[in-house]
N, C-alpha and C positions, 0 to 999 in steps of 0.2 A: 676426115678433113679437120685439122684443129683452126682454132681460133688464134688471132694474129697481131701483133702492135711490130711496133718498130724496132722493139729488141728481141720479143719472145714470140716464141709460137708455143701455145697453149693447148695439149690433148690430152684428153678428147673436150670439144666446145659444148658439151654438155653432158653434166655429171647422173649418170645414172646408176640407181639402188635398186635391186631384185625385192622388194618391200617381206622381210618376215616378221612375225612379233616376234619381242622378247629376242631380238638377237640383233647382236651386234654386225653393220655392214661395210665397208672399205671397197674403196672405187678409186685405181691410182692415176694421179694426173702427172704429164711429164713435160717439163719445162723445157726448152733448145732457147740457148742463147742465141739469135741472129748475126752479131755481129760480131769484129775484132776486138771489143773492150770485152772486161769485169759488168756484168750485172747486177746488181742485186734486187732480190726481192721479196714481195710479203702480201700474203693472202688473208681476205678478210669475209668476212661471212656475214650475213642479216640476223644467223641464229649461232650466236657462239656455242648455247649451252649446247645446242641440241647435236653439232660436227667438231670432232677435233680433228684437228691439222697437223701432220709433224713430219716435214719441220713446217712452220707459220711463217720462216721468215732463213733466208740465206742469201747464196753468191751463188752464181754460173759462170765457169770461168768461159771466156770465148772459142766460139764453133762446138762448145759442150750441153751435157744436158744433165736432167736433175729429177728425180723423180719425189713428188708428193703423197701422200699418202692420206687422202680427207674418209674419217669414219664418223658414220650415221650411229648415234649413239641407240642403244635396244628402244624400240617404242613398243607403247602399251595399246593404243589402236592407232584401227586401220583409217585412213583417213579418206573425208568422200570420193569416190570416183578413182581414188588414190592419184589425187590432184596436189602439187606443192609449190608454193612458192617461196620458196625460200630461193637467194641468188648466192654467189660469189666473186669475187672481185679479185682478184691479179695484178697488184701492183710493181711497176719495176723503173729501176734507174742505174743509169751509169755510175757506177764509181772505180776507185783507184785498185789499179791490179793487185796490191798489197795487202787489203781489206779482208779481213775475216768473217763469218758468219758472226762470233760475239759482239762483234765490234758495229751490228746495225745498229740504228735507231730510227725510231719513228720520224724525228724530223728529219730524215732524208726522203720521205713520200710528203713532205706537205712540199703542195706546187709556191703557195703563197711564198716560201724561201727562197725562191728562183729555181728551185730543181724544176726539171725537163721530168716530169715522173709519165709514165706510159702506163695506162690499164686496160686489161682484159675482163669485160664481164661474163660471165656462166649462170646457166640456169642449171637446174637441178628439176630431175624427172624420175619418179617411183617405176618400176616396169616388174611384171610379174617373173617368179621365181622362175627359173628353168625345169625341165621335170629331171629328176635324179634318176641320175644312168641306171642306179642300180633295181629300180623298177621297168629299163627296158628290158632291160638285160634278164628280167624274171619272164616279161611277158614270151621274150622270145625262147628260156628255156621253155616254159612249160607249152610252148607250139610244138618245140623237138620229142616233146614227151612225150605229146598225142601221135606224131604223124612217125616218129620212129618204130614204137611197136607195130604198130600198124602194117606199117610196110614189113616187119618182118612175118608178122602171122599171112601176108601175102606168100612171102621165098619161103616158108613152111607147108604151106596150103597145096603149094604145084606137089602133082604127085608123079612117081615116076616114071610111069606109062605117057606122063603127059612131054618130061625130060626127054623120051627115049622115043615120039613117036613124031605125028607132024611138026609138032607145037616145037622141035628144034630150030627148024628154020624160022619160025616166027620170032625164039630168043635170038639167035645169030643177026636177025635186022635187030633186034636190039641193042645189040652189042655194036655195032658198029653206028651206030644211032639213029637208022633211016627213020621216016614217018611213018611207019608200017608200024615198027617198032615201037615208037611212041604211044601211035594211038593202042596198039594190045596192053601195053604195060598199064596202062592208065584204067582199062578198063579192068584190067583182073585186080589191080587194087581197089578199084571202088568195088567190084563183089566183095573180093577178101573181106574189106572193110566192115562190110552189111548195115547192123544193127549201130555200129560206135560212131555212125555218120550219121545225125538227126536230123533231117531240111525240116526249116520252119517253112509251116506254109500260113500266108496271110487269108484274111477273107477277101469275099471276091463287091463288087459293088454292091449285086443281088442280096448276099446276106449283110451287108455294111447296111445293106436302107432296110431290110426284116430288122435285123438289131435296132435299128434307130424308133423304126414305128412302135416296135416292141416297150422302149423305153419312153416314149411319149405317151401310149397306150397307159402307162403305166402311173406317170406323173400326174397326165388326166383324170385318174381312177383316183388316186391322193387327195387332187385337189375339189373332185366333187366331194368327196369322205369330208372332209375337212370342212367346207362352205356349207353342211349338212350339220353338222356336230356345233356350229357358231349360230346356225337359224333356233337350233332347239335350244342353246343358252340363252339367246334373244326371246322366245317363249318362257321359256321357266320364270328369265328375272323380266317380264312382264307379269306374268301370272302373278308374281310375289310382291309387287308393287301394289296390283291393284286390290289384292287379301289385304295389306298395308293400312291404304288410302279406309275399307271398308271397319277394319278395329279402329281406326283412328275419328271417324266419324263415327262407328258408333258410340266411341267413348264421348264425346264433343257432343250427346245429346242426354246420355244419362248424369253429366254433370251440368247441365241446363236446367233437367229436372228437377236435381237437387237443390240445385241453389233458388228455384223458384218456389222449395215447398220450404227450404230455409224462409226464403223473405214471407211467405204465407206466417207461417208461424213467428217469426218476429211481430208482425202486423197485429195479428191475433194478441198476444201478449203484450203489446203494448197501449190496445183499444184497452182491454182489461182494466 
């Protein structure tokens, strides 16, 4: 559904970019003139540097159409959410059927001149990349890869007493495609098969809750180790505190001593 004024219809009504780094992105927009006059128009943007426009500005002749061409210049990041608000704006006006693309100017979009000017705004939306064909195109060889041989070490495998004995009628319903046929064919490929077909099997809840207790058991045993190794640091640097506290007092009495057998002996020598 494009976007719409009185002379143009504008597609698509909002501009979207497959977001890559470091490359360059183009998203074409196409203009239809509505009516029986000369159009002209001009495209203007919030972030000039960041989109170029070519053309930015021309003519649509009537009941025709025009195509734009707006590129996202390469960015260097990705942006949150891959959120953007950058807009666009779609300006247009009647003029004279003679009028050429060189021949615009700007003051043919100012309204204040009396021009009748009509615009289209657009928003602009980042949308992820598509996935490149040529990675389905691998995933689906390398399925043919697996299930091709496969099926042939099947048509290898029959042997000829098996060709040549009941087991024809059961290829003949094959051949003709009944469900008979179906279900045999199915079955002697998956024998064929054997070994090159690997079913994962999951646990069951039984052992999904042994696993679990297992690993509980296990965190528990950790976290006892662990609250046992922090009691015995709490021990050690008590014990070292309180050796500490006892050098410290004992020193804080043999200098008590001293300085009392100093003043004794000052006293002494100064009765003298």
């Amino acid at each position: 559904m494009a976007a719409s004024c009185d002379l143009l219809d504008v597609d698509p009504p909002e501009l979207q970019f497959p977001f890559v780094l470091d490359k360059q992105i183009s998203c074409p927009l196409r203009l239809t003139n509505r009516t029986d006059s000369t159009v002209a128009f001009k495209v203007k943007t919030t972030s000039p540097r960041k989109y170029c426009v070519r053309p930015n500005n021309g003519v649509v002749p009537p009941r025709s159409s025009c195509t734009v061409v707006v590129t996202m210049q390469a960015q260097k990041v990705v942006p949150p959410d891959l959120q953007c608000k950058d807009k666009f704006l779609v300006q247009s006006v009647i003029v004279g059927d003679g009028l050429a693309s060189k021949d615009i100017t700007s003051q043919m979009f100012v309204k204040e001149g009396g021009n009748v000017v009509e615009e289209v705004k657009l928003k602009v939306a980042y949308v992820m990349p598509p996935e490149p064909q040529s990675e389905i195109a691998e995933e689906h060889d390398g399925l043919e890869r697996i299930l091709v041989p496969m099926q042939h070490n099947v048509d290898n495998g029959r042997s000829t007493s098996e060709l040549s004995s009941g087991s024809a009628s059961l290829r003949s319903a094959e051949e003709v495609g009944s469900p008979v046929g179906r279900i045999v064919k199915s079955e002697e490929f998956l024998k064929a098969a054997g070994p090159a077909l690997e079913t994962k099997t999951y646990p069951g809840p039984a052992e999904q809750s042994n696993q679990l207790s297992a690993i509980i058991a296990k965190l528990t045993e950790e976290k006892n180790s662990a609250l046992e190794q922090n009691r015995k640091l709490r021990d050690e640097l008590e014990l070292v505190r309180r050796e500490a506290s006892k050098q410290q007092g004992s020193f804080s009495l043999v200098l008590l001593i001293a300085i009392g057998l100093l003043c004794i002996i000052l006293g002494y020598l100064v009765n003298k």
